[in-house]
C-alpha positions in Angstrom: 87.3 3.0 -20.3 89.4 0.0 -20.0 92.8 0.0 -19.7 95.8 -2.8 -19.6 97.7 -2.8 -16.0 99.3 -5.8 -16.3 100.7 -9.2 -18.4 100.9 -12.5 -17.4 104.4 -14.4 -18.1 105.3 -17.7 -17.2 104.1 -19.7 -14.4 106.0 -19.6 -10.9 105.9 -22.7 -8.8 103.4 -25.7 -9.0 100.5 -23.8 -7.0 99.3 -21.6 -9.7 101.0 -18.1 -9.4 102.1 -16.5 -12.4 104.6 -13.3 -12.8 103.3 -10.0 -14.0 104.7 -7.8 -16.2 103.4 -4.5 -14.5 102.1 -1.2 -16.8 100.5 0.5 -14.4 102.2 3.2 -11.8 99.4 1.9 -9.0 100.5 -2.3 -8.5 99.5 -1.9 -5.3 96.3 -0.8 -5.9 95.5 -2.8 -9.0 96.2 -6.1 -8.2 95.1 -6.1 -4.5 93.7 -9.1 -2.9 89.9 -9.9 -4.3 90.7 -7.3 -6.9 88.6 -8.9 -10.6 90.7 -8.0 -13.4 89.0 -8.6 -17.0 91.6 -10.3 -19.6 92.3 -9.9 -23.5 91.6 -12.1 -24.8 88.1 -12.0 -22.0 88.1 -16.4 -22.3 90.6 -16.0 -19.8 88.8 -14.2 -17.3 87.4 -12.3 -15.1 89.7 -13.3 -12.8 90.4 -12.2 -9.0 93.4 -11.9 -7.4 93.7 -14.0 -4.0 97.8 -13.3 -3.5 100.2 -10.7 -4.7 103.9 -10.8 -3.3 107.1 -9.4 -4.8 109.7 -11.8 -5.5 112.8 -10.6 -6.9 111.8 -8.1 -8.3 108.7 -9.2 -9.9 105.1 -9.5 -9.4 103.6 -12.4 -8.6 100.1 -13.0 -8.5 97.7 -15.9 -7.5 94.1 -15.9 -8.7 91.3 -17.7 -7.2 90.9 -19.0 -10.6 93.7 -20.9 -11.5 94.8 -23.9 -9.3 98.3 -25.3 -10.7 101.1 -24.8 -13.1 99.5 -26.0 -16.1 96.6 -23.4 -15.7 98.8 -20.8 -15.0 100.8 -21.7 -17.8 97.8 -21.5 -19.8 97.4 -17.6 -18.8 100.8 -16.4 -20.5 100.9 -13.6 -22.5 97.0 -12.6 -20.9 96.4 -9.1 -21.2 94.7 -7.6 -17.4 92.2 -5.4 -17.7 91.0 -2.6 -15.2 87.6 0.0 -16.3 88.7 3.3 -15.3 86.9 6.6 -15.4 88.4 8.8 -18.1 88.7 11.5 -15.8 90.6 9.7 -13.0 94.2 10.9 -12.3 97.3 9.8 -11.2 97.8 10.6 -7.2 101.3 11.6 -8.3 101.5 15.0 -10.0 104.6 13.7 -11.7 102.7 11.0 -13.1 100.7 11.3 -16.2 98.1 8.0 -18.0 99.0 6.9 -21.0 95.4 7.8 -22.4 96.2 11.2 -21.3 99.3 11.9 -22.9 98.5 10.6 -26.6 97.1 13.0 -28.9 99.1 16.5 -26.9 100.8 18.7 -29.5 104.9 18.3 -28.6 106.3 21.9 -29.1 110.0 23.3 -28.1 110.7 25.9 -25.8 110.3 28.5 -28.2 106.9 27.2 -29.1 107.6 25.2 -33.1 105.2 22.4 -33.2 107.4 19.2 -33.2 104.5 16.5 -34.1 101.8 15.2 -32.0 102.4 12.3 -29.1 101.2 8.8 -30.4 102.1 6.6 -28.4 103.9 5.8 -25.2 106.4 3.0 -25.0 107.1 1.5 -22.1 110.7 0.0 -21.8 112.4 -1.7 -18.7 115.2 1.4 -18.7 112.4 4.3 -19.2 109.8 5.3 -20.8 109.5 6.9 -24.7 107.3 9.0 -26.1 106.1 8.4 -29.5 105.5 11.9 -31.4 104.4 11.6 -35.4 106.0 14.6 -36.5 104.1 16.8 -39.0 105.5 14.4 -42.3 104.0 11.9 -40.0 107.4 10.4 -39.2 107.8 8.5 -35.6 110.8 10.0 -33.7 111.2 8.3 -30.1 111.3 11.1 -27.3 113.2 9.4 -23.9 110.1 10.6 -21.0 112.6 12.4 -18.8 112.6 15.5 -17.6 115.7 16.8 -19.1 114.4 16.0 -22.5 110.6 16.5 -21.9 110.6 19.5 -19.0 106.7 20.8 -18.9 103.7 18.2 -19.7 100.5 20.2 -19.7 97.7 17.9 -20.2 94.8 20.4 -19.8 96.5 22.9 -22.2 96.9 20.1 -24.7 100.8 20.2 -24.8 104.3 19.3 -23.5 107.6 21.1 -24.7 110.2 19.0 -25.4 113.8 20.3 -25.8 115.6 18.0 -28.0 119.4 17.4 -28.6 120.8 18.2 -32.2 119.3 15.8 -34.9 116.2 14.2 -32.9 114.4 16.3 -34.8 116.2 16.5 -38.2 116.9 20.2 -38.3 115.1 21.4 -35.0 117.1 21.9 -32.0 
């Protein structure tokens, strides 16, 4: 199974390196020198990783592949792509895949199916969770633990405990 750990934005010097948008809870891992990360669209790549650094706060990346700015320039907006097993967790309890969480049934405290998590949306502030309620209205869940307490991936669940009105009439 493939999954995205990583974007490409603009271009970061006149050698090549590009900063990354990270989506993936493992950077070190991931985008480790001689590391070959596929792309979306694949023209772009495989490509492997010669350099990573932090700078400021962001990723950069060089890859064997691309030599100057205008190359890396080229790569913007570049999906990177990783094969995974399905069955591979997180090494953090407390840390849960994306493929893993869409599709559990969201239920309150009590037990009332709220809607089923579609998507996860990955903000700089946090993380959301997407749940289609059973109209198959989106409502945005804020991934914290006041909001989202238990996340039970082998039962096929988490309970989420919303405020007043997230819901409509629940909570």
């Amino acid at each position: 199974m493939e999954v995205v750990v990583g974007r490409v934005g603009r271009a970061h010097g006149v050698r090549g390196d590009v900063g990354v948008e990270v989506r993936t809870d493992e950077p070190d891992r991931r985008f480790a020198p001689g590391a070959v990360l596929a792309t979306e669209p694949a023209s772009f790549g495989p490509l492997t990783v010669s350099r990573a650094r932090w700078h400021s706060g962001r990723l950069l990346l060089t890859f064997e592949q691309v030599v100057d700015r205008t190359a890396a320039e080229a790569l913007r907006g570049v999906e990177l792509v990783v094969e995974v097993d399905p069955g591979e967790r997180p090494t953090d309890s407390d840390e849960h895949y994306d493929r893993h969480l869409r599709g559990l049934e969201a239920r309150t405290p009590e037990g009332l199916l709220l809607g089923r998590v579609s998507d996860v949306v990955h903000l700089p502030a946090q993380d959301l969770l997407e749940v289609t309620d059973p109209a198959g209205h989106p409502v945005l869940v804020p991934f914290v633990t006041a909001l989202v307490p238990e996340v039970d991936v082998t039962g096929g669940r988490i309970v989420v405990d919303p405020p007043p009105g997230l819901f409509g009439d629940v909570g």
